[in-house]
C-alpha positions as CSV (number, residue, x, y, z in Angstrom):
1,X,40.4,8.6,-26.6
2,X,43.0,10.8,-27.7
3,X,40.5,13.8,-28.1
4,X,40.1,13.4,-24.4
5,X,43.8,13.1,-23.5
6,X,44.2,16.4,-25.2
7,X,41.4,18.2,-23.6
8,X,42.8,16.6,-20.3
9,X,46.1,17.6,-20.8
10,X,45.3,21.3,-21.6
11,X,42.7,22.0,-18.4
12,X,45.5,20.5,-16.5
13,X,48.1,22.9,-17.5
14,X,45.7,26.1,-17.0
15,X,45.1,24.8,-13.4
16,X,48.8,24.8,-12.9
17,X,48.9,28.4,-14.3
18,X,46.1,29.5,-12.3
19,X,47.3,28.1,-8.8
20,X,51.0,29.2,-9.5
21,X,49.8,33.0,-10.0
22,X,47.1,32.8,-6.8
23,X,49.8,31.2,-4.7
24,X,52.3,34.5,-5.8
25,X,49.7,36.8,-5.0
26,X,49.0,34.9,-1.3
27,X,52.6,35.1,-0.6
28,X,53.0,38.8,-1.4
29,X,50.0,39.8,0.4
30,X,51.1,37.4,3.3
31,X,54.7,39.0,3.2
32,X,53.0,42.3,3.3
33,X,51.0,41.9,6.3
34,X,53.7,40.4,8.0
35,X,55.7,43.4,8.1
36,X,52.5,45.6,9.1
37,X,52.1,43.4,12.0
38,X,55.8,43.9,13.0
39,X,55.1,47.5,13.1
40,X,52.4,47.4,15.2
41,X,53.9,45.1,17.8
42,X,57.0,47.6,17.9
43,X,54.7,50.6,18.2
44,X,52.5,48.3,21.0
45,X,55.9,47.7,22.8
46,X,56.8,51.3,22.9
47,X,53.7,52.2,24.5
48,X,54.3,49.4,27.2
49,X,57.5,50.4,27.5
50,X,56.3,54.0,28.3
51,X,53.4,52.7,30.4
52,X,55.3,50.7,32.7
53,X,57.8,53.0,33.6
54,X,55.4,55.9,35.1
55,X,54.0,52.7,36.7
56,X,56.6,51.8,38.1
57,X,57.5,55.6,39.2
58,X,54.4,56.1,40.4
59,X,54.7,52.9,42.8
60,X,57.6,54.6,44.1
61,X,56.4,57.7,44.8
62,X,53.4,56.0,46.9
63,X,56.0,53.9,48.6
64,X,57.8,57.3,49.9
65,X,54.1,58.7,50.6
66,X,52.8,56.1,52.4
67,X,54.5,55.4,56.3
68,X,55.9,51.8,56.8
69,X,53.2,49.5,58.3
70,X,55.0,49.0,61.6
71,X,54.7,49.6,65.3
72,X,57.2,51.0,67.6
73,X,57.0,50.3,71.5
74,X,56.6,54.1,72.7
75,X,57.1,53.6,76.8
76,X,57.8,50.4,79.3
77,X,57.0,52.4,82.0
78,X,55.5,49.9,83.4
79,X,53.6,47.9,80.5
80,X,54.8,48.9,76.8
81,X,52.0,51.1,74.6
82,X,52.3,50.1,70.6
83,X,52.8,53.2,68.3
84,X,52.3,53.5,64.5
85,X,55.3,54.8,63.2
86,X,53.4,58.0,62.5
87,X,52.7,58.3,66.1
88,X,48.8,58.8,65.5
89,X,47.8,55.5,66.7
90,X,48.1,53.6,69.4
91,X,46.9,50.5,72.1
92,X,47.8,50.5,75.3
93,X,46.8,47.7,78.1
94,X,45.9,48.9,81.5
95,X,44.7,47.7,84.7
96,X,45.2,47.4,88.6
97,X,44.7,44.8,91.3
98,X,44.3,45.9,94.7
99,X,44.4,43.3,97.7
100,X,42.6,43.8,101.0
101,X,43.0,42.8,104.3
102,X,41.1,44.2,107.1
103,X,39.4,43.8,110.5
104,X,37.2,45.7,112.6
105,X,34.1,45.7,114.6
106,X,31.7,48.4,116.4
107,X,30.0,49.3,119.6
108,X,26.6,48.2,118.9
109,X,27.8,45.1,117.1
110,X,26.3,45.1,113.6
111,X,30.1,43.8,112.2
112,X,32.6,42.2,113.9
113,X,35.2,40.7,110.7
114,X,38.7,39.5,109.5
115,X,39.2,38.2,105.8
116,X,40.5,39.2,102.9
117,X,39.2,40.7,99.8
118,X,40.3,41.2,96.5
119,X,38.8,44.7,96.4
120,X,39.8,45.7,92.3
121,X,40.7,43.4,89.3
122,X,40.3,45.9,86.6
123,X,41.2,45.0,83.0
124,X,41.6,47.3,80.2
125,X,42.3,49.1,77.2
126,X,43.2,52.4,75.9
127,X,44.5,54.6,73.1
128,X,44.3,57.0,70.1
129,X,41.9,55.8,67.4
130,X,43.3,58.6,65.0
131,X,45.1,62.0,65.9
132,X,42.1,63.4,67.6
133,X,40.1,60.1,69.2
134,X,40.9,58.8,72.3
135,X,39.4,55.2,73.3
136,X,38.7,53.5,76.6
137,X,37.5,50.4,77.9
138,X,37.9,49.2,81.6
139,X,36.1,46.4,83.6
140,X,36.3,45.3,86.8
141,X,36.7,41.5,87.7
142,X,37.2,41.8,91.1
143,X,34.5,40.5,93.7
144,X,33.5,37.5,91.8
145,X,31.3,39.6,89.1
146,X,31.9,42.3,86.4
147,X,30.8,46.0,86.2
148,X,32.0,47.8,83.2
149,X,34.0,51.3,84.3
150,X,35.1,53.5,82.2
151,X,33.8,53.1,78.4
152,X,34.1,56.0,76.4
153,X,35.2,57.7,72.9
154,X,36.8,60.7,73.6
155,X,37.3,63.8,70.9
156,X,39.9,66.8,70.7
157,X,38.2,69.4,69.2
158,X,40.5,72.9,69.0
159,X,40.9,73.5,73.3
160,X,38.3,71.0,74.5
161,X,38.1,67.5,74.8
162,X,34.5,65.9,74.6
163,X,33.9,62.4,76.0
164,X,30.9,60.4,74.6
165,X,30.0,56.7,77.1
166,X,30.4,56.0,80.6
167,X,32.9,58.0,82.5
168,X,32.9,59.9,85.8
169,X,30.9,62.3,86.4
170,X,32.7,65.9,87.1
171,X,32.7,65.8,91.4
172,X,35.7,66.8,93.7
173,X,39.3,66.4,94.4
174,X,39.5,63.1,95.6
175,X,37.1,61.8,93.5
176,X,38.5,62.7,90.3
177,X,42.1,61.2,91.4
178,X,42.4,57.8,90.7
179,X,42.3,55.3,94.2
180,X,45.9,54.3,93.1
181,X,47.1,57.8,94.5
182,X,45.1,58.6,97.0
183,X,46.4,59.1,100.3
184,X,44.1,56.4,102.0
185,X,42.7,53.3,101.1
186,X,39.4,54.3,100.5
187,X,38.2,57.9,99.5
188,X,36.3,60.5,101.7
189,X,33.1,58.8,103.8
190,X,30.7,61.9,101.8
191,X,32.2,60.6,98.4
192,X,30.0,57.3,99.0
193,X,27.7,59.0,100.7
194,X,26.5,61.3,98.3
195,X,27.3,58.6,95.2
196,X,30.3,60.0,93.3
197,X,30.2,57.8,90.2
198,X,30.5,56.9,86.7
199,X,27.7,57.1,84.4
200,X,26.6,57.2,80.7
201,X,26.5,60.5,78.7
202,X,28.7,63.6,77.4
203,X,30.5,65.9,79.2
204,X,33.7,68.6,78.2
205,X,36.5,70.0,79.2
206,X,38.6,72.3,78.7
207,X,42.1,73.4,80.4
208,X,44.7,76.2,80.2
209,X,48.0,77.5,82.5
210,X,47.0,76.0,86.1
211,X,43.6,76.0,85.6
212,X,40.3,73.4,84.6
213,X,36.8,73.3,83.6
214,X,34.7,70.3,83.0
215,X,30.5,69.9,82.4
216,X,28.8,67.3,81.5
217,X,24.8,65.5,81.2
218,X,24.3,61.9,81.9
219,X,21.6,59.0,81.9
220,X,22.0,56.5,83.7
221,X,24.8,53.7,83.8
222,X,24.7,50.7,81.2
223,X,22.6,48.5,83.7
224,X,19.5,50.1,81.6
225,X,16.3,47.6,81.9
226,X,13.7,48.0,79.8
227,X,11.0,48.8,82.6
228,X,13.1,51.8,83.7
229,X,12.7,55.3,83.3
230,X,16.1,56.3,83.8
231,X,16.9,60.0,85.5
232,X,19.5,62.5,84.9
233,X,22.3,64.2,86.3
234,X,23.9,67.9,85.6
235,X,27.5,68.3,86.8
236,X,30.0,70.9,86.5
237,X,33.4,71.0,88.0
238,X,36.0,74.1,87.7
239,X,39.3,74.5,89.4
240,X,42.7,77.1,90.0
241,X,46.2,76.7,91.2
242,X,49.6,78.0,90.9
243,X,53.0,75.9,90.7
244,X,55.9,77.6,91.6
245,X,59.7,76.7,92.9
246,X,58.6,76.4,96.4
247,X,55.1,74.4,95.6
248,X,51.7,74.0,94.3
249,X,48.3,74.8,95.6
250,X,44.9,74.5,94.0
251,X,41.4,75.2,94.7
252,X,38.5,74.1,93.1
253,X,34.7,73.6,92.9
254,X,31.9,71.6,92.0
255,X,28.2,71.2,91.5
256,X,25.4,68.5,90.9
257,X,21.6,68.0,90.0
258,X,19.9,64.9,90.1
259,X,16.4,63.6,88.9
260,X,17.1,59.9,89.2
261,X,12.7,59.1,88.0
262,X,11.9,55.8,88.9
263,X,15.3,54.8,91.2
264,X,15.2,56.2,94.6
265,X,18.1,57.4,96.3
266,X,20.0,56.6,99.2
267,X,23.1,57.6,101.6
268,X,24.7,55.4,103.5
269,X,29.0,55.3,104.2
270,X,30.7,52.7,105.8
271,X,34.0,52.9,108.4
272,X,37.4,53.2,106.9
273,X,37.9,50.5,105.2
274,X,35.5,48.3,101.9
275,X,34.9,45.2,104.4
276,X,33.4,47.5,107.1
277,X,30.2,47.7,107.8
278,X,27.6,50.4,107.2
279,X,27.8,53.5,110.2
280,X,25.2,56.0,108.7
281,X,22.2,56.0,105.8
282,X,19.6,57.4,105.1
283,X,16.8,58.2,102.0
284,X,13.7,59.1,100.8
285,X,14.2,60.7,97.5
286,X,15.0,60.3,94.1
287,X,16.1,64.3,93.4
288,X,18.8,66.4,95.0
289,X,21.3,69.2,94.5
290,X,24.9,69.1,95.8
291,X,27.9,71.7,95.8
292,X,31.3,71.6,96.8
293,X,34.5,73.2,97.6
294,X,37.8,71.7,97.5
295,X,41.7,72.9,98.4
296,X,45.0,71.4,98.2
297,X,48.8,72.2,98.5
298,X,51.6,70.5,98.2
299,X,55.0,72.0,99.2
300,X,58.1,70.3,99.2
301,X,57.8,67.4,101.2
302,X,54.3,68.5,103.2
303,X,51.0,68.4,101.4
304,X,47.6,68.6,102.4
305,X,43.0,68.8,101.3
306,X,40.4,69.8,102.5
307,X,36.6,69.2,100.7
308,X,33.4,69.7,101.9
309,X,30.0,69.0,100.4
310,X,26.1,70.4,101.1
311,X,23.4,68.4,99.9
312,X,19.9,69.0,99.7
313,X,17.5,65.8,99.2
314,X,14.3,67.1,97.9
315,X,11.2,65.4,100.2
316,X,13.5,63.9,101.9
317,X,12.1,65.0,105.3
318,X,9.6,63.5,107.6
319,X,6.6,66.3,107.0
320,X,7.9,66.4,103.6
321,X,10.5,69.0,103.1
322,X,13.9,69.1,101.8
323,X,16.5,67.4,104.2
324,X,20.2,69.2,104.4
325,X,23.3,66.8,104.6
326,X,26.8,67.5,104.2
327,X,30.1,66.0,104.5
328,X,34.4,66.5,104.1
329,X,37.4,66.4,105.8
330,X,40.7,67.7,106.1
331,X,44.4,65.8,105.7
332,X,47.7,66.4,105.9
333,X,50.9,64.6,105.2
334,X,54.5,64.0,105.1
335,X,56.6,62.1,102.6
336,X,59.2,60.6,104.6
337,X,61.9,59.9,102.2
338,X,62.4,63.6,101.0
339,X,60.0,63.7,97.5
340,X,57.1,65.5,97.2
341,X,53.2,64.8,96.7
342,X,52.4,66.1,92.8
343,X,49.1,68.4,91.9
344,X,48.0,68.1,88.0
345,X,46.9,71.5,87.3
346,X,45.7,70.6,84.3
347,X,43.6,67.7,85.2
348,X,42.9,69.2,88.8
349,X,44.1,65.9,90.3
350,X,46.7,64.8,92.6
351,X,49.3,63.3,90.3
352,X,51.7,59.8,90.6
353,X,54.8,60.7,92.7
354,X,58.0,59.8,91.9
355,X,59.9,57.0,93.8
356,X,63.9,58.8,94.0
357,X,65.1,55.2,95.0
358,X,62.7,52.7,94.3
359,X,62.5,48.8,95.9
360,X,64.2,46.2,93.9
361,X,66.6,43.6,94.4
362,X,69.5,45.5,95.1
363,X,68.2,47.4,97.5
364,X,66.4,50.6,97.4
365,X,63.9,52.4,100.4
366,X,60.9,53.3,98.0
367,X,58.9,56.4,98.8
368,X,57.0,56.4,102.3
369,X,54.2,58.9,103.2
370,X,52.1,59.1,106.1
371,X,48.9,60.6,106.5
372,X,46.5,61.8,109.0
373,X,43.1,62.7,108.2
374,X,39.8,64.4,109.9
375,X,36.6,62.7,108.3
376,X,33.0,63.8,108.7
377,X,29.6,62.8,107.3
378,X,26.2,64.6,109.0
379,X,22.9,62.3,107.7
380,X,20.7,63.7,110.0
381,X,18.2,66.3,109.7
382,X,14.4,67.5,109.5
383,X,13.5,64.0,110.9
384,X,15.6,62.3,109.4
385,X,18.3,60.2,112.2
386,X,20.9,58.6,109.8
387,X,23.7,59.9,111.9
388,X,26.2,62.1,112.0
389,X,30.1,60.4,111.7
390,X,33.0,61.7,112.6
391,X,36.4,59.4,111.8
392,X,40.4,59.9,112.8
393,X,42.2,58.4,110.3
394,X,45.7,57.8,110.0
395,X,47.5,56.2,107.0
396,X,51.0,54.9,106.2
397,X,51.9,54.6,102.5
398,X,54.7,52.5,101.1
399,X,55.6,53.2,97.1
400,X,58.2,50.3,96.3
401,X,58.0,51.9,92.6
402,X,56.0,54.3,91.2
403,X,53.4,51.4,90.5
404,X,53.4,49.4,93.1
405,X,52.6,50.3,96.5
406,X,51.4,49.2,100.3
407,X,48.6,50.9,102.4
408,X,48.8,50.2,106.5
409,X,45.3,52.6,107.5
410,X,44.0,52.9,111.0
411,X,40.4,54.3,111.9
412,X,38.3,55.6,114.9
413,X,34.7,56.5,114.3
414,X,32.3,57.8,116.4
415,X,28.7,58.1,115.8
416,X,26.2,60.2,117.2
417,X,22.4,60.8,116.3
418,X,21.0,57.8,115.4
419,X,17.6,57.0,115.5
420,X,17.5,53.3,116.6
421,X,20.6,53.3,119.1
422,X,21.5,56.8,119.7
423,X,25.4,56.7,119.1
424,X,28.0,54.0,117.7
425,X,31.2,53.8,117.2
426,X,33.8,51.9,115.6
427,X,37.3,50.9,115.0
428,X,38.8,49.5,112.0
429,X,42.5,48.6,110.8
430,X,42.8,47.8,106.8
431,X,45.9,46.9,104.7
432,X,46.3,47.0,100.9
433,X,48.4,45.9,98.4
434,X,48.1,47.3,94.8
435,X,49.9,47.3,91.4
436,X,48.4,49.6,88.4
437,X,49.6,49.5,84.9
């Protein structure tokens, strides 16, 4: 018993020895480590240190790069357009709503009518894309249906400007200037005739000081079915002018080909006014050729066009040949209240007037213009009796702003070489109301 106390005794005090001298060695390794670890994390927060300050430089350098992401209202003349703050992009709503009233009623009685008629509802969209792309989207509402207008990307590239989707095609004065400043109610009786329209494709153009050249190729419109061969068409339209102190004149022309396939063409124009009824037509194609020639001046308060148009419909005739049809008139005017009737140069169009004392509710005459007007149409040839029209046309205008305006028209048509009938002849009063934006 005692042996084993001892031998107890003495493995207990070399366990004590032993732990005591592994315990001294933990804490000095422990210790050691310890202060390695506080190195590192004072080098790691150095670094971090360093790090986040050329972050945080950086960020503020971007910031300063970058522009603010806001929008500035760049006009409210008459509906605002949104701006980036860089001024390279921007949205713009647009549209016009025209009115109608009109009555009328021929010789031979095929109309007699009164009513109303909401004759445009067009809704829309426009702007820049980037620096160099233009955008467009229009559609009219009026008339219980919709037909899309103008839909097109459009691209500045060095002097020209190409336009890629439905636009119009490049034809004449009148055409070319939007209805919401021209000097009648309705355009020329030969612009219907011989289809002046929009249509799908590319055209360019190009201007420079006073002058304007546009050329394009199209297919067709976007009412493509898939049991249609669509044609084409081939337009070109060019034009010249001078503005000086005492005025502006212009001159211009114009040139078409059509191969419309499988749609055949027609010509038909009514009287003076939408409602009207049709006067002439004629067809029995589906290719022709048309050129042009156009003029306009505008000095001081006077200004006045002419435009005329040959056509040739291939086949058209009865044994088979080509039929010759042609069409124009002539205007003149006077702005009553002193201002003057603009020409774009640039665009070759007439431009939007400006109303010296505009309508509002302290008063204020507006800008009032009256118009007179010789219109002619000739459908008939090489057996072909579609008739020949000739209108008189007179027009008072009433600008209560620059955007807003009245349209009082009277017409007398007479109507000569028809097949059916011999002659016709027609009167017709119209009024509009319209707003543009």
């Amino acid at each position: 018993m005692k042996r084993f106390t001892k031998m107890a005794g003495s493995a207990l005090l070399i366990t004590t020895c032993l732990s005591s001298t592994s315990l001294a060695q933990t804490r000095d390794e422990l210790q050691a480590e310890v202060s390695t670890l506080k190195d590192r994390v004072a080098a790691l927060e150095e670094l971090v240190s360093k790090i986040t300050g050329a972050t945080a430089q950086g960020t503020a350098a971007a910031k300063q790069e970058l522009p603010p992401k806001t929008v500035t209202f760049a006009s409210s003349d008459p509906a605002p357009t949104l701006k980036s703050a860089d001024g390279e992009l921007s949205f713009n709503v647009r549209g016009r709503v025209f009115l109608d009233w009109s009555t009328g009623s021929d010789e031979n009685n095929s109309f007699d009518f009164s009513g109303t008629k909401l004759r445009a509802a067009w809704f829309g969209v426009d702007g820049n894309a980037t620096d160099n792309i233009k955008y467009k989207f229009e559609a009219d509402f009026g008339g219980n249906s919709v037909s899309v207008k103008d839909a097109y990307l459009q691209f500045k590239l060095s002097d020209w400007s190409v336009t890629v989707g439905q636009s119009k095609v490049p034809n004449s004065l009148e055409w070319n200037t939007a209805i919401s400043q021209t000097s009648l109610m309705e355009r020329g009786a030969f612009k219907s005739a011989f289809d002046f329209g929009r249509a799908m494709g590319i055209k360019a153009g190009t201007s420079g000081d006073g002058w304007s050249f546009t050329t394009g190729i199209f297919q067709g419109t976007n009412k493509f079915t898939s049991n249609t061969d669509e044609g084409w068409i081939a337009a070109a339209r060019a034009t010249y002018g001078n503005k000086s102190d005492s005025g502006t004149w212009m001159l211009g022309v114009s040139g078409r080909l059509r191969d419309m396939n499988d749609d055949s063409i027609s010509y038909k124009a009514k009287a003076i006014t939408n409602q009207s009824g049709t006067l002439t037509s004629a067809s029995g194609t589906n290719k022709d050729s048309l050129v042009a020639a156009e003029a306009a001046f505008s000095y001081g308060s006077f200004f006045g066009a002419a435009e005329y148009a040959f056509l040739s419909a291939s086949d058209a005739g009865l044994m088979g040949e080509n039929a010759s049809f042609s069409g124009g008139y002539a205007e003149v005017g006077y702005v009553l209240t002193g201002e003057s009737r603009p020409i774009d140069l640039k665009k070759g169009t007439w431009g939007r007037p400006k109303v010296a004392d505009p309508f509002g509710k302290n008063g204020g005459a507006g800008l009032w213009m009256l118009t007179v007007r010789y219109d002619t149409l000739d459908l008939t040839d090489s057996g072909i009796y579609g008739g020949k029209q000739e209108s008189y046309i007179a027009s008072l205008s009433w600008y209560m702003t620059r955007y807003v305006r009245a349209l009082l028209d009277y017409g007398h048509s007479e109507v000569s070489d028809l097949a059916a009938n011999g002659t016709n002849s027609a009167d017709v009063v119209g009024l509009r109301l319209n707003v543009d934006w």
